[in-house]
KEVEX-464572 format. One record per residue (C-alpha): residue number from 1; residue in one letter; x, y, z. Coordinates in steps of 0.001 Angstrom, whole numbers, plus 500000, padded with zeros to 6 digits. Layout:
N
{r NUM; "A"; {X; Y; Z}}
...
END
This chain:
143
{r 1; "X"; {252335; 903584; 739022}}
{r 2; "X"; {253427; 902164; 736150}}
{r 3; "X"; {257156; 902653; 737183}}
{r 4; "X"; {256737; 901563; 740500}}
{r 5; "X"; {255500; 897818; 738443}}
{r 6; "X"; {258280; 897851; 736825}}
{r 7; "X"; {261100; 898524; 739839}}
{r 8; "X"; {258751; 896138; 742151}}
{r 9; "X"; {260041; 892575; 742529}}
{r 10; "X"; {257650; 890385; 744084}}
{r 11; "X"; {254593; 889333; 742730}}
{r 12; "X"; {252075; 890665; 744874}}
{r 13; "X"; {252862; 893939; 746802}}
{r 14; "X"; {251586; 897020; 748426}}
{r 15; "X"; {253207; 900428; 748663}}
{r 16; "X"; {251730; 902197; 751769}}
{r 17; "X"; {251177; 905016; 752330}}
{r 18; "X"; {252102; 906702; 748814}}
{r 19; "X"; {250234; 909589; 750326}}
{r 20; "X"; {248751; 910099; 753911}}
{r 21; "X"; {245115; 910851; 754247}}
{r 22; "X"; {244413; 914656; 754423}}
{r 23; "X"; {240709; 915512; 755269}}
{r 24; "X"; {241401; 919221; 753979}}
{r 25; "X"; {241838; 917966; 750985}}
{r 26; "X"; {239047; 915171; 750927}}
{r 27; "X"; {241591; 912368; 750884}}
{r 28; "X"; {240011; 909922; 753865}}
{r 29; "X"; {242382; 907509; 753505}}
{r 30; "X"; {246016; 906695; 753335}}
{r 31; "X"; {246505; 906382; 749594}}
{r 32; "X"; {248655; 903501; 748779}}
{r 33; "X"; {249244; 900912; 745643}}
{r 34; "X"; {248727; 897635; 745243}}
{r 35; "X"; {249667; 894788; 743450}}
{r 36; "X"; {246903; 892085; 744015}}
{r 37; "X"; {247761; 889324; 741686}}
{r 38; "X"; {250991; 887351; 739810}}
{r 39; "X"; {249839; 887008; 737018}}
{r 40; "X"; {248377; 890600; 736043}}
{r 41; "X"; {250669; 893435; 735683}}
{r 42; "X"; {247884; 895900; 736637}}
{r 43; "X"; {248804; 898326; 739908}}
{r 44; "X"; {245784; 900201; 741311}}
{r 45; "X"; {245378; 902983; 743604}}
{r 46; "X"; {243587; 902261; 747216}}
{r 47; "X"; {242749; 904396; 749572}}
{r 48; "X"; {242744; 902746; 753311}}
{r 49; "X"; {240977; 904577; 755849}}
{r 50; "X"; {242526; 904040; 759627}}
{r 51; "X"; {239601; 902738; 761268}}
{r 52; "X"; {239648; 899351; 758762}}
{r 53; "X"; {243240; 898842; 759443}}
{r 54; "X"; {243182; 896582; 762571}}
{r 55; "X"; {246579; 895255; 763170}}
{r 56; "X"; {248485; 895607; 759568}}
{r 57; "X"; {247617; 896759; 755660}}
{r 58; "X"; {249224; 893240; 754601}}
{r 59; "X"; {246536; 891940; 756559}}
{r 60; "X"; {243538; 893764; 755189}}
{r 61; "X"; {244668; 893543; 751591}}
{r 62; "X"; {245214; 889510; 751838}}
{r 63; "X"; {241322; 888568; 751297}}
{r 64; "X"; {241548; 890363; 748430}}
{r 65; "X"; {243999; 889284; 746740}}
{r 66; "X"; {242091; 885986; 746272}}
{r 67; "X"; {239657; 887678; 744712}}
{r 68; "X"; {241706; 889216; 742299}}
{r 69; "X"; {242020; 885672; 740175}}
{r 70; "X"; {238729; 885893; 738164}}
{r 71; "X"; {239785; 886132; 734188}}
{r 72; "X"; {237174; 888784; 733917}}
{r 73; "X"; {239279; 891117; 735790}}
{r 74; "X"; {242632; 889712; 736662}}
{r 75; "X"; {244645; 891675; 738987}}
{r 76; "X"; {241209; 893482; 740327}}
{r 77; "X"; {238958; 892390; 743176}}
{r 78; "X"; {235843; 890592; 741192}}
{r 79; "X"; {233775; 892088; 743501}}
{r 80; "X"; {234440; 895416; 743357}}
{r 81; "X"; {234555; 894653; 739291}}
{r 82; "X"; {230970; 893198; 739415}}
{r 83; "X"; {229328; 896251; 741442}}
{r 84; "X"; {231473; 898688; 738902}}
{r 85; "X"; {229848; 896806; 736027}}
{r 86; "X"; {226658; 896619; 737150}}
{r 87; "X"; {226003; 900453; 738619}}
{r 88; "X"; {226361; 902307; 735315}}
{r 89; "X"; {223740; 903619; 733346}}
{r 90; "X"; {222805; 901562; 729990}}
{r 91; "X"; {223505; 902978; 726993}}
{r 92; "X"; {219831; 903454; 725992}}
{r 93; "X"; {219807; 905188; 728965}}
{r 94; "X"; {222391; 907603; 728190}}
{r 95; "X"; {220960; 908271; 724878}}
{r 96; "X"; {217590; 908697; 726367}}
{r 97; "X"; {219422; 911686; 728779}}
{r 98; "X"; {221107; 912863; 725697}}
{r 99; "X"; {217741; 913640; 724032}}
{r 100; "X"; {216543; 915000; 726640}}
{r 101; "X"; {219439; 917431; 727343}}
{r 102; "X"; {219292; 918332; 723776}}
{r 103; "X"; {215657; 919103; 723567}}
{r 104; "X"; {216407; 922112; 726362}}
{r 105; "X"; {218844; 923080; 724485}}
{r 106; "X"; {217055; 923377; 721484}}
{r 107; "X"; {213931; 925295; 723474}}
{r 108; "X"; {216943; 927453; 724783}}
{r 109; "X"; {218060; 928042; 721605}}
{r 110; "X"; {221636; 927568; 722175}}
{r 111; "X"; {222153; 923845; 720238}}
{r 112; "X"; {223373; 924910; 717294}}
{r 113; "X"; {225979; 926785; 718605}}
{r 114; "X"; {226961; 923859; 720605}}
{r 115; "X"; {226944; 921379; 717578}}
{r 116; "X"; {228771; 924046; 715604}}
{r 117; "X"; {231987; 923749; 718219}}
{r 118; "X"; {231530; 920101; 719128}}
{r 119; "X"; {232252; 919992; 715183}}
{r 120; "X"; {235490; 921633; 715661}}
{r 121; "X"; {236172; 919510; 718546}}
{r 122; "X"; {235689; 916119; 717928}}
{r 123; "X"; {237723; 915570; 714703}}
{r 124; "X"; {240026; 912980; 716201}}
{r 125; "X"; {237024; 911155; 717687}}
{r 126; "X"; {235275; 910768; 714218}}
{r 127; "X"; {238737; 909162; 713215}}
{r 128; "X"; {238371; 906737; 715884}}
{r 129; "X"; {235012; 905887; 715421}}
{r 130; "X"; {234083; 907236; 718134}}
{r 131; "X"; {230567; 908666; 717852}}
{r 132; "X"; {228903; 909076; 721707}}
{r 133; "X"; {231405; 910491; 724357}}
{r 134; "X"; {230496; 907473; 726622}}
{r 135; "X"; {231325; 905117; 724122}}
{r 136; "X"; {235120; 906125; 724537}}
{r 137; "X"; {235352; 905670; 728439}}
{r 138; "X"; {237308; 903838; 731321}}
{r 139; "X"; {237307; 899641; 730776}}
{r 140; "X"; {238800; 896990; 732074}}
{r 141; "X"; {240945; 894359; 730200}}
{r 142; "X"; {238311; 891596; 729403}}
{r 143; "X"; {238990; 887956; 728701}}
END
């Protein structure tokens, strides 16, 4: 994708279909990428299903590129952003699952085993300061 950016020289583009859909292998849609806004350089993936295409891609992809303006997520539909941020589990929540998860494994008596590799395994995390696996994940560039 990030080549593709690069090569591309218009400000707003689409690249359709990078892929065609395949239902074998659970792609629905014609995979394609898309450019949605100037002044981002972000390129995302979209997959665009027949039925939605009416007359052109150009044409389905247009609305959104208006709503790919908002500083909180330039380049990105707000919209899709805003149901994104808003579906994920809280981080008390998390924590609440990961007590929970290691309680069984506790009664199962296979947690300090566990602990014992996760040592081994999450050296280069500790030197991040990274201390929960979700803390570490997929984010957006936030203004």
């Amino acid at each position: 994708m990030a080549s593709t950016s690069i090569l591309a020289s218009y400000p707003l583009w689409v690249y359709h279909p990078v892929k065609e859909a395949n239902m074998e292998e659970h792609l629905y849609g014609d995979m394609s990428l898309v450019k949605l806004c100037e002044d981002s350089q972000h390129v995302f993936r979209c997959d665009i299903m027949d039925p939605l295409v009416s007359n052109s891609v150009s044409e389905f992809l247009s609305p959104l590129t208006s709503l790919s303006e908002d500083p909180r997520c330039l380049g990105y539909p707000v919209t899709l952003w805003l149901a994104h941020e808003f579906s994920g589990a809280s981080n008390s929540k998390l924590l609440q699952y990961y007590d929970l998860i290691e309680k069984t494994l506790s009664d199962e008596g296979i947690l300090e085993p566990l602990r014992m590799e996760e040592l081994s395994c999450s050296f280069a995390d500790k030197l991040h300061g990274i201390t929960n696996l979700f803390e570490g994940g997929e984010g957006f560039d936030r203004v």
